[in-house]
C-alpha positions in Angstrom: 18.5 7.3 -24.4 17.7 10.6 -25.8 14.0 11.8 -24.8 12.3 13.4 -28.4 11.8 16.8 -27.0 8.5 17.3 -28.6 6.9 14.8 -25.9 9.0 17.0 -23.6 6.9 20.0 -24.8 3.6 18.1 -25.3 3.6 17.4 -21.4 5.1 21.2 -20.4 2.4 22.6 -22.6 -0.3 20.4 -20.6 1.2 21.6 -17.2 0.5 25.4 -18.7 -2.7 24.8 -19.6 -3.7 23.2 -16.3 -2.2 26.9 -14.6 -3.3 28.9 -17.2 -7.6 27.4 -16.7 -6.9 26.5 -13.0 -7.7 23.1 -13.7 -4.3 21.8 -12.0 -4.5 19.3 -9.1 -1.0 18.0 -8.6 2.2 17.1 -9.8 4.0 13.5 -8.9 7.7 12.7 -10.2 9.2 9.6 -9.5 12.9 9.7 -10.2 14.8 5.9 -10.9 17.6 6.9 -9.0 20.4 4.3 -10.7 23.8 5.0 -8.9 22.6 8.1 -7.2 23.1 8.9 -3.9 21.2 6.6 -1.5 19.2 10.0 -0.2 17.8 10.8 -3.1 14.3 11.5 -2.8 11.5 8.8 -3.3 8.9 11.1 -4.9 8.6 14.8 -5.8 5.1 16.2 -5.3 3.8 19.9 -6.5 1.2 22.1 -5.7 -0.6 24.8 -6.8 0.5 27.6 -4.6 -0.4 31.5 -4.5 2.6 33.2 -3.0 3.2 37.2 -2.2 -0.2 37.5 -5.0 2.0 35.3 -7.3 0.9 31.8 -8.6 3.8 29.2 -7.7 5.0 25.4 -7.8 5.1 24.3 -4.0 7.7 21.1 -4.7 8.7 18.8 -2.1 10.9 16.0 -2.1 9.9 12.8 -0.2 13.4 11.5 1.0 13.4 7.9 3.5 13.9 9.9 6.5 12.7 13.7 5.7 11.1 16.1 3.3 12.6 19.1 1.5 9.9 22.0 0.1 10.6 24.6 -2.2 9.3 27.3 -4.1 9.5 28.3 -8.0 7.4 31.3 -9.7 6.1 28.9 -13.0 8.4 29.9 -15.4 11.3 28.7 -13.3 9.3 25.8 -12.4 8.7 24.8 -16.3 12.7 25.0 -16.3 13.0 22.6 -13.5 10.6 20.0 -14.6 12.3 20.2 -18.5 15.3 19.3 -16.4 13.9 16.2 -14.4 12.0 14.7 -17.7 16.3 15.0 -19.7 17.6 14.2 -17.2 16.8 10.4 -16.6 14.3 7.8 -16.5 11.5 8.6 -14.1 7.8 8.4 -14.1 5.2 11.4 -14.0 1.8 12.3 -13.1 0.1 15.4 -14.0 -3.4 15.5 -12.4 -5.5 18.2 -13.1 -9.6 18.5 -12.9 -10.1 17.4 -17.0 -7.4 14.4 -17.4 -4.5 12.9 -16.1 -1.4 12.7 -18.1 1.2 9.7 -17.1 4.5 10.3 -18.3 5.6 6.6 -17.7 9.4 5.9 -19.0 10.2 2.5 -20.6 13.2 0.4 -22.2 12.0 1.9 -25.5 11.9 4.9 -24.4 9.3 7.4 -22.4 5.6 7.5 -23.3 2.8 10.4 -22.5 -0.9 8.4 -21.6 -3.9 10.3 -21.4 -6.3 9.1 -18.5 -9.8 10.1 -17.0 -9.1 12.7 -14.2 -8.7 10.9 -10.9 -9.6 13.8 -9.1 -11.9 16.8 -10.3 -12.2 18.7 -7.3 -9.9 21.6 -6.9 -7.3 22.0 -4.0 -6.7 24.9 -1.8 -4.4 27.1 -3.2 -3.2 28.7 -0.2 0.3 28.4 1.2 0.0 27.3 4.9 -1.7 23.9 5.2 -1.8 21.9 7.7 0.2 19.0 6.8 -2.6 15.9 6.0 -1.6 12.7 8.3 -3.9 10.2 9.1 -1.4 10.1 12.7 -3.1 12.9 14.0 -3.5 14.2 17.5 -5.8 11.0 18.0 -3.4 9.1 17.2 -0.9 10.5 19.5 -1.5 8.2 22.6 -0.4 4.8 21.1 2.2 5.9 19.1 3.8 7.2 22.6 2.8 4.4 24.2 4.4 1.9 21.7 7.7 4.6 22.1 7.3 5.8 18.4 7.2 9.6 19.6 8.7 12.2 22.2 6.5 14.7 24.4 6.0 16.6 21.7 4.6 14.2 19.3 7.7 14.5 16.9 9.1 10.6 16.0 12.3 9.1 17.5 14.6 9.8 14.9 15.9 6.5 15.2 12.1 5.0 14.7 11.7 7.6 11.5 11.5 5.2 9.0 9.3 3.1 11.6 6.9 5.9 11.7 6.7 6.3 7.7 6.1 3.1 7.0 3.0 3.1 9.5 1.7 6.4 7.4 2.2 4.0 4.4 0.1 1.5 5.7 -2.5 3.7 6.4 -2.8 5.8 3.3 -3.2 2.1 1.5 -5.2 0.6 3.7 -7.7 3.8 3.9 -7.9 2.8 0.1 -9.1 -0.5 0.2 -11.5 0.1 3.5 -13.5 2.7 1.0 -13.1 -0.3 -1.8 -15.1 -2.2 1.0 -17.8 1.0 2.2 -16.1 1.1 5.8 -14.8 4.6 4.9 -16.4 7.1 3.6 -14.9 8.9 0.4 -12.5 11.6 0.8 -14.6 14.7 0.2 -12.4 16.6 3.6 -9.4 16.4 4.9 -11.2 16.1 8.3 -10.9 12.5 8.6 -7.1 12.9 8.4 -6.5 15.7 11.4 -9.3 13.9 13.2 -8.6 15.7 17.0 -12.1 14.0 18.5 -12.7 10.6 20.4 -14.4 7.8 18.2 -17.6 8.4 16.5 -20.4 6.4 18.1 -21.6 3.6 15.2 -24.7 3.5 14.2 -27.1 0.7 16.1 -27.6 -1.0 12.6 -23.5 -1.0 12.0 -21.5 -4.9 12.4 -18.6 -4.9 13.9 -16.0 -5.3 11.8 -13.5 -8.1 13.1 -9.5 -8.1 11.7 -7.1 -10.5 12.6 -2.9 -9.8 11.8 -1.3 -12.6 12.5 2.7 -12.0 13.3 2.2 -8.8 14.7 5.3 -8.7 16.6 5.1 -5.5 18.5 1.9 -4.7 17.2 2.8 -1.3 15.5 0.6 -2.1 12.1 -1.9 -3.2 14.4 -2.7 -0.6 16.7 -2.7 1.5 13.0 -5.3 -0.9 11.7 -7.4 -0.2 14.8 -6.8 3.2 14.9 -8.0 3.8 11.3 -11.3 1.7 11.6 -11.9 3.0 15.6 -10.8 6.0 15.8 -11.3 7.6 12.1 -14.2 5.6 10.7 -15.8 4.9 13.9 -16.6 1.3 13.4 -17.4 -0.9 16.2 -14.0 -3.5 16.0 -12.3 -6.8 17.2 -8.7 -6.2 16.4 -6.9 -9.1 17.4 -3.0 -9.4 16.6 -1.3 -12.6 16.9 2.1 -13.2 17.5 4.2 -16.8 18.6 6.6 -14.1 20.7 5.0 -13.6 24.5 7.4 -11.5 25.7 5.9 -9.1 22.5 2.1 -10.3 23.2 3.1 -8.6 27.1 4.6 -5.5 26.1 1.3 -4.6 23.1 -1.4 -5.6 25.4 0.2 -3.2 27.8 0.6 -0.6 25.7 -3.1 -0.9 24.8 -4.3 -1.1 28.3 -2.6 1.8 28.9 -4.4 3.8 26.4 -7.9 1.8 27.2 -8.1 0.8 23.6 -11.7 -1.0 23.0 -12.0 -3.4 20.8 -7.9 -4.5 20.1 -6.7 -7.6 21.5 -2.9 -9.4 21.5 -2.7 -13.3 21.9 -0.5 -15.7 21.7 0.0 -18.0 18.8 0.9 -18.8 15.6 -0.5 -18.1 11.4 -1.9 -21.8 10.8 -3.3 -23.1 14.2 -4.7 -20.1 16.0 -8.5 -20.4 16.5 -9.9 -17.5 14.6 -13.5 -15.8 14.0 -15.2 -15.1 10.9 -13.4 -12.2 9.6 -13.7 -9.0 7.6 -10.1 -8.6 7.5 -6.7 -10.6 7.7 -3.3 -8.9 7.7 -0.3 -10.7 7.4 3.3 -8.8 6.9 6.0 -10.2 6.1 5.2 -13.8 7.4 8.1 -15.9 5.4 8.2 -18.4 3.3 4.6 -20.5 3.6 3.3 -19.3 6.5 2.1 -16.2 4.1 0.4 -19.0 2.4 -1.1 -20.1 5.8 -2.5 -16.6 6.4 -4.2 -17.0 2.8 -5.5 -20.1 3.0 -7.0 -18.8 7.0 -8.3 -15.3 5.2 -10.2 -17.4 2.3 -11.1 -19.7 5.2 -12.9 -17.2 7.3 -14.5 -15.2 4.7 -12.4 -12.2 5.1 -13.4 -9.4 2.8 -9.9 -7.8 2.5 -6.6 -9.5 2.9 -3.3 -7.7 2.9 -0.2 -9.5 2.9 3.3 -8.7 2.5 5.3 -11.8 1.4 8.8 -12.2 3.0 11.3 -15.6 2.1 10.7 -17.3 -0.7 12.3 -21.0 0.0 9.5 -23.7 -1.3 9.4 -23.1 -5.2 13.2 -22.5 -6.3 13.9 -25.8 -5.6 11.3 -27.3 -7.7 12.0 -24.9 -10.5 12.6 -26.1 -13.8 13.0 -23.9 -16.6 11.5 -24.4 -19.8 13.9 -25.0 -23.0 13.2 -20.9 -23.8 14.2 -19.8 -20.2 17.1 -22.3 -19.4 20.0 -19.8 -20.1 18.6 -17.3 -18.1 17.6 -19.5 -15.0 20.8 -21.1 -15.1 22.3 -18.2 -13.2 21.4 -18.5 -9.2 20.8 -15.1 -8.5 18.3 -14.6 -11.5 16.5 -18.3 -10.6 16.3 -17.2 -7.5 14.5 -13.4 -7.6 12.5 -15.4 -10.9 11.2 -18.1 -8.1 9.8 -15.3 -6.0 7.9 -14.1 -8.9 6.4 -16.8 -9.7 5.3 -17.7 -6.3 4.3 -14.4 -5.2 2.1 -14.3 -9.4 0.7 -18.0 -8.4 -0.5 -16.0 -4.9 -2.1 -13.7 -6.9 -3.7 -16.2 -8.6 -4.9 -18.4 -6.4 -6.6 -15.2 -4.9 -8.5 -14.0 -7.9 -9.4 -17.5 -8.5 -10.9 -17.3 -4.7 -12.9 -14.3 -5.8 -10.8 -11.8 -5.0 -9.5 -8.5 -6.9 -5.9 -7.8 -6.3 -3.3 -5.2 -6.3 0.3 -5.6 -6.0 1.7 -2.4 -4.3 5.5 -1.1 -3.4 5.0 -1.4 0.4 8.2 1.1 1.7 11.2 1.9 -0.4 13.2 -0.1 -2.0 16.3 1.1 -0.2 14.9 0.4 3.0 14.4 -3.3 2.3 13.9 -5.2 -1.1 11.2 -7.5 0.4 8.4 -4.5 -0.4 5.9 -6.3 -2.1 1.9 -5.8 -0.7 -0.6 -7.5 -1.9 -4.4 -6.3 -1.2 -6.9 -8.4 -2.4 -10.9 -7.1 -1.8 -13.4 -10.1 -2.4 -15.7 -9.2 -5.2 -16.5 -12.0 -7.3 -18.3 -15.7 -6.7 -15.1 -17.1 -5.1 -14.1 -20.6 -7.0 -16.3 -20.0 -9.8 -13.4 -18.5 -12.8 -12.1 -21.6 -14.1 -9.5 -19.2 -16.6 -7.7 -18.3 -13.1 -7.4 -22.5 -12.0 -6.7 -23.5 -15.7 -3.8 -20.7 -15.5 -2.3 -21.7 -12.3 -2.1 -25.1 -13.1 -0.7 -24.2 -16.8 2.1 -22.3 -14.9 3.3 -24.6 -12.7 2.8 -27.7 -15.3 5.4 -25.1 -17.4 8.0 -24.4 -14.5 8.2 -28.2 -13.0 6.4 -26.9 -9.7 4.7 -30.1 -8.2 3.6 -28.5 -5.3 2.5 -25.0 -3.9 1.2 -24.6 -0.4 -1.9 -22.9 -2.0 -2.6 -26.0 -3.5 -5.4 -27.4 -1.8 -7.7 -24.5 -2.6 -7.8 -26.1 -6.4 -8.2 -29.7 -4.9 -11.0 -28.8 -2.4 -12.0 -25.4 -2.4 -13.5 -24.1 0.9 -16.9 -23.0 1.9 -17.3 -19.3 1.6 -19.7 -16.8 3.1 -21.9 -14.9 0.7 -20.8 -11.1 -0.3 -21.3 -8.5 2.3 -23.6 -5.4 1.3 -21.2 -3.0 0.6 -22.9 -0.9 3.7 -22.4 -4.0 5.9 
């Protein structure tokens, strides 16, 4: 598809004027790789740089296991990003202090959006940083302890992909903690490179209780406890929950080891394990209904934040039945089959906002590290139960598709008692 060049130059000319006013923020690219070569970068990011008195592009290339950073003086780097909007679908993000400009590509071809400016304070412009990781030194002792790391605190190469997952996790799970006030916002990069032991919270502060249920080795769940312990300084109950013993052993160890407060590892399994009130419930790839179970137990409990990455997808597809319009495209397998896991992960979403709750659906690792990369984060917000477009719309769907039953089901039939809102200071 050929790209009209003047919405080439419209975005080129907005990149100047961002350098020319100092108004720039940061530069995203994500490329659609196609048939390209399976190490082709996730994401290119680019800073604002001043280099030998000269102003330059710092890029680097997020690849699966590694990052690549370059250099360009801004001409050159005009050059280069002409070349990456030609040169094939990908999506764009030009931040600066004013407006954001999305260049979002599409089977009709690309498209330049205007936003509000997502960020209006202005980065450091110098070109050592230290790199921003929310597995900072304080973070250091579990990762080794869980055998993520060497001595030196570099990652196992064969656990790379282990360890960039876990940074994923925590960059969107830092997001929804400030949707709920249990983080503050990110006016520093302090709370990143945090070195220090936990704050102390204050005497007025509740402790916040999470439950993830099919921890396995507990990797996500030491992170979970890290980020609300050791970054925000909450007083916690983590509590991860797995039917594997010989995993339950080898976490609790690990977090004796390291005298964790507050994290606990038990025994059990998604939709029979006694569990506390919560704030939040984590549930990652739990397959087939059992990430239905962990719903139904997060509603249950009154948990303020639920994050849940869905895994198999085996009780719709064989209820599906596809409307007159759809039949000659569900009549292939494979396409009934990826359609039945979008329509059963939509229905989750759902039954969620019909529960009260505001959800996001979020690429959870790359695609080329495992197809099953869906998140969903769901913050309660709303009266839970009381938007009767939501229940009208699930039942509508699955009155369209022939589904007679959905393990989510029973929240239409007898919704559960909920506990009020939190303050947002709770």
């Amino acid at each position: 598809m050929t790209i009209p060049d003047e919405l080439v130059q419209r975005f080129l000319q907005a990149v100047q004027r961002s350098w020319a006013d100092g108004s720039f923020v940061r530069l995203v690219i994500r490329p659609r790789h196609g048939a390209q070569a399976p190490d082709a970068p996730r994401r290119i990011t680019g800073r604002l740089i001043q280099l030998h008195g000269q102003p330059h592009l710092s890029l680097t290339a997020h690849h699966t296991q590694h990052d690549r950073t370059w250099n360009l003086p801004l001409e050159q780097a005009l050059d280069w990003l002409a070349g990456q909007l030609q040169s094939g679908p990908c999506n764009a993000l030009l931040g600066t202090t004013q407006k954001d400009w999305q260049w979002q590509s599409t089977p009709q071809g690309p498209r330049l959006i205007p936003h509000r400016p997502s960020q209006t304070r202005i980065p450091p412009r110098s070109h050592d940083q230290p790199k921003a990781s929310w597995l900072g030194p304080s973070a250091q002792g579990w990762l080794r302890a869980l055998g993520l790391i060497d001595a030196q605190g570099r990652p196992f190469p064969s656990l790379a992909a282990k360890y960039h997952q876990i940074e994923r996790y925590l960059e969107i799970l830092s997001h929804q903690a400030r949707a709920c006030g249990w983080l503050p916002p990110p006016t520093t990069d302090l709370a990143r490179t945090k070195t220090g032991p936990a704050q102390i919270p204050s005497s007025n502060a509740s402790v916040l209780v999470a439950v993830d249920v099919g921890c396995g080795k507990g990797y996500l769940t030491f992170a979970l406890w890290h980020l609300l312990h050791r970054i925000a300084g909450r007083a916690v109950r983590v509590l991860g929950i797995d039917r594997r013993s010989d995993l339950i052993a080898s976490a609790r160890q690990a977090a004796e080891s390291i005298g964790a407060v507050g994290l606990e590892f038990i025994c059990g399994d998604i939709a029979h394990s006694p569990l506390p009130p919560l704030d939040i419930l984590v549930a990652l790839h739990a397959c087939n209904t059992a990430t239905d179970a962990a719903l139904r137990r997060g509603i249950e409990q009154g948990a303020r934040l639920i994050l849940v990455a869905p895994c198999c997808h085996q009780e719709v597809r064989p209820q599906l039945r596809a409307p007159p319009l759809w039949a000659p495209l569900l009549r292939h397998g494979l396409l009934a089959e990826r359609f039945a896991e979008w329509i059963t992960d939509g229905l989750r979403v759902l039954f969620l906002e019909w529960a009260g709750y505001e959800v996001k659906a979020i690429e959870f690792v790359p695609s080329e590290h495992t197809p099953k990369n869906l998140l969903l984060a769901a913050v309660r917000k709303n009266t839970p139960f009381a938007n009767l477009l939501r229940r009208d719309q699930i039942q509508a769907l699955k009155q369209q598709f022939g589904i007679r039953h959905h393990a989510l089901d029973p929240l239409l039939q007898s919704p559960p008692a909920t506990t009020p809102l939190p303050s947002p200071l709770s």
